[in-house]
C-alpha positions in Angstrom: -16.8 36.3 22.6 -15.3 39.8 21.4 -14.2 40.4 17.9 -10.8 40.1 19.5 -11.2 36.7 20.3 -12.3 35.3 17.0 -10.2 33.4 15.4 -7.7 33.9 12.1 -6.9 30.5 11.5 -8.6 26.9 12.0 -5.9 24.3 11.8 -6.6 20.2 11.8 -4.7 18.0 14.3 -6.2 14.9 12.7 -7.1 11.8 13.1 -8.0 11.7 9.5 -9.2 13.3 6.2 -12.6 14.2 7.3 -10.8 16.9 9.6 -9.0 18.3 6.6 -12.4 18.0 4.4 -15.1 19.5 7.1 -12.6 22.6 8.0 -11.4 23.6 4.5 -15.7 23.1 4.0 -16.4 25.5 7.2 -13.6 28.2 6.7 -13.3 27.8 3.0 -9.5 28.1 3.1 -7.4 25.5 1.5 -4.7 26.7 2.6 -2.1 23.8 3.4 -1.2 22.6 6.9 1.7 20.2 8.2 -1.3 17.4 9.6 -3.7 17.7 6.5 -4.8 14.7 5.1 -2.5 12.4 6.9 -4.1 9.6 9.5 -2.5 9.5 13.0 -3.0 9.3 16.5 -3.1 12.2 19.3 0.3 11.3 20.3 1.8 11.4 17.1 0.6 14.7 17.0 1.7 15.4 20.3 5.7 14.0 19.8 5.7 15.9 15.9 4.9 19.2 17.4 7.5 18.5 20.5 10.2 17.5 18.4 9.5 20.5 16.1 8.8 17.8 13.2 12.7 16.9 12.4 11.7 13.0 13.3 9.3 12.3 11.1 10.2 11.1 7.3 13.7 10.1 8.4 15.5 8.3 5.4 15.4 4.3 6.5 12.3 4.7 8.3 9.0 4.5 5.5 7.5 1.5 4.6 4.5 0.1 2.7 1.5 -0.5 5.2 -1.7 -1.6 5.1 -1.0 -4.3 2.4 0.9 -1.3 0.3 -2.7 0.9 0.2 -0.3 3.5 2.5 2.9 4.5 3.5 3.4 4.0 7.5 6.5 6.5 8.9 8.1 4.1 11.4 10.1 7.2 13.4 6.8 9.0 13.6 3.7 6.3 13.4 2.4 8.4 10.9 0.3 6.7 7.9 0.5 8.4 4.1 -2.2 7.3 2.5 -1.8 10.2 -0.3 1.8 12.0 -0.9 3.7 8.9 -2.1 2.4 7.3 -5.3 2.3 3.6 -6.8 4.5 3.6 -10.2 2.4 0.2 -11.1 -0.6 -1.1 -10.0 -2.5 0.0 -6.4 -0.3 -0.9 -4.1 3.2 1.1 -3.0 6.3 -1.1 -3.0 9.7 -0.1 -1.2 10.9 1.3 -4.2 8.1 3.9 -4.8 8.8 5.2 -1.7 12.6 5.3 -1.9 11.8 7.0 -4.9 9.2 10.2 -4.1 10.8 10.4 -0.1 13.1 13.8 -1.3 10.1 15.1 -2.6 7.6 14.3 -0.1 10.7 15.1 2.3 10.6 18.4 0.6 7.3 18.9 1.5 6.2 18.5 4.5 9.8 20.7 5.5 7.6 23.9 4.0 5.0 22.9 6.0 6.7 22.8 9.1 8.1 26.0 8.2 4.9 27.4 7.8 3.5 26.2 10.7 6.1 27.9 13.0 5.8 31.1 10.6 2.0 30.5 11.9 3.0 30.2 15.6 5.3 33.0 15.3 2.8 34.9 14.2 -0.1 37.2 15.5 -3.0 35.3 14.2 -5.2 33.7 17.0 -5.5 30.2 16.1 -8.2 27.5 16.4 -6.2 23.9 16.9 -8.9 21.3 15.7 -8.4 17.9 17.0 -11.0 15.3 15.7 -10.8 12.1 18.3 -12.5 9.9 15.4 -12.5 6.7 18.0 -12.8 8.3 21.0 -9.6 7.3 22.6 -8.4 10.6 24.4 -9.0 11.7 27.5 -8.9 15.3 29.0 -5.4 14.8 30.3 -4.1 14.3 26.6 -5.7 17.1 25.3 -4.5 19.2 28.0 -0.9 17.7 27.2 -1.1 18.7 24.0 -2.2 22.4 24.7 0.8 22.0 27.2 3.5 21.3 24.3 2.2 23.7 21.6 2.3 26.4 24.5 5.9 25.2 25.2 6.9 24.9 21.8 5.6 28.3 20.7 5.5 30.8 24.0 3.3 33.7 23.4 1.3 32.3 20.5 -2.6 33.1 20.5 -4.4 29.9 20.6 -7.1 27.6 21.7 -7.9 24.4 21.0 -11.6 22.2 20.0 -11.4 18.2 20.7 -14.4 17.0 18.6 -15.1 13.1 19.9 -17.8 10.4 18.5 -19.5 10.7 22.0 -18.8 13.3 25.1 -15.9 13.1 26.8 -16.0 11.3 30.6 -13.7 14.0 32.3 -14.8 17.5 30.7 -14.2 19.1 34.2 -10.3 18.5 34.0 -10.0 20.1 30.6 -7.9 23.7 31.0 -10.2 26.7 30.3 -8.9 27.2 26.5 -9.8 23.7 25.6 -13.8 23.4 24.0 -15.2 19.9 23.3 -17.8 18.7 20.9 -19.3 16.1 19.3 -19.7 15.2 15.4 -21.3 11.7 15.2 -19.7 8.9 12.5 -21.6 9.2 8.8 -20.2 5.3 7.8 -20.9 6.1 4.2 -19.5 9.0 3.6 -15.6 9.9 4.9 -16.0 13.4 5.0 -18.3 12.7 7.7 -21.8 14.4 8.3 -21.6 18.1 7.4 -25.0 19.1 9.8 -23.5 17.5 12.7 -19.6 19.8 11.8 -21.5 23.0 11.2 -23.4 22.2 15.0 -19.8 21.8 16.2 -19.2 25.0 14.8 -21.8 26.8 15.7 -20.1 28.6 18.9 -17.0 29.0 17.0 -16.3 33.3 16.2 -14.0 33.0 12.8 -12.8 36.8 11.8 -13.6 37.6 8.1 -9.9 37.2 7.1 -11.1 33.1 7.7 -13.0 32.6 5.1 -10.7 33.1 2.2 
């Protein structure tokens, strides 16, 4: 790999928070993106980035979930377990979320907006998707380099699908799509930090990364 082909920007697809946890850990930018910290599946990531994010958070469509631990977006099957706040007790209740949706709303539209000021850009980006329960195959990974490509023409980008176990069908992965492994730590969620920085250990990041 050439210094040309390291890359700017590592950005978490999900599933979870120990995505959001181990790359911030790695790069050592905090920086904000649109799928930090929230819990969803590949094709929730897949349908937010294809409908350039204007379904998800609809008014009408949060609810509590999870006995009211979270807040599940029905239009997007996206779970909030940390933007909308209970006023009393634990546990979220209609009315909190009625409540804090403009401001979360207000959110998450910046981060849209900075993730197509990303795409837009000419930073050469590292798409991290973390496939906590194994449940992808090769085809969905390649469907989601498909849409980002589609979405944003021209942008710079590759993407890493870290699973539990290897993959079945590695050989039908397109060229710019890298698997790994990072193997479940069931007491700690920001998973095991030896078995990320193995993950990493192929990955080029330019020194503009680590900021």
């Amino acid at each position: 790999m050439t210094a040309a082909d390291a890359y700017d920007v590592c950005v978490g697809l999900g599933y979870h928070c120990e995505t959001t946890y181990q790359l911030r850990r790695i790069t050592g930018n905090d920086s904000a993106h649109f799928f930090d910290w929230l819990d969803l599946e590949l094709e929730s990531v897949v349908e937010a980035i294809s409908e350039d994010f204007t379904h998800v958070l609809r008014p009408g469509q949060v609810e509590p979930f999870s006995d009211g631990f979270c807040a599940l977006d029905r239009g997007s099957d996206i779970r909030f377990f940390h933007d909308f706040r209970p006023t009393d007790g634990r546990l979220l209740t209609q009315n909190d979320i009625d409540g804090q949706l403009d401001s979360v709303r207000a959110k998450f539209t910046a981060l849209a907006e900075r993730w197509r000021a990303l795409a837009a850009s000419p930073a050469h980006v590292l798409y991290v998707h973390h496939d906590a329960f194994d449940e992808s195959t090769a085809r969905d990974l390649n469907r989601l380099r498909q849409v980002i490509a589609t979405a944003h023409p021209g942008q710079r980008f590759s993407l890493l699908w870290l699973r539990r176990t290897p993959p079945a069908d590695p050989a039908l992965l397109s060229p710019d799509i890298n698997w790994g492994t990072v193997a479940e730590d069931p007491d700690r969620w920001e998973g095991d930090d030896a078995q990320w920085d193995e993950a990493f250990g192929a990955v080029r990041l330019s020194p503009g990364t680590r900021s």
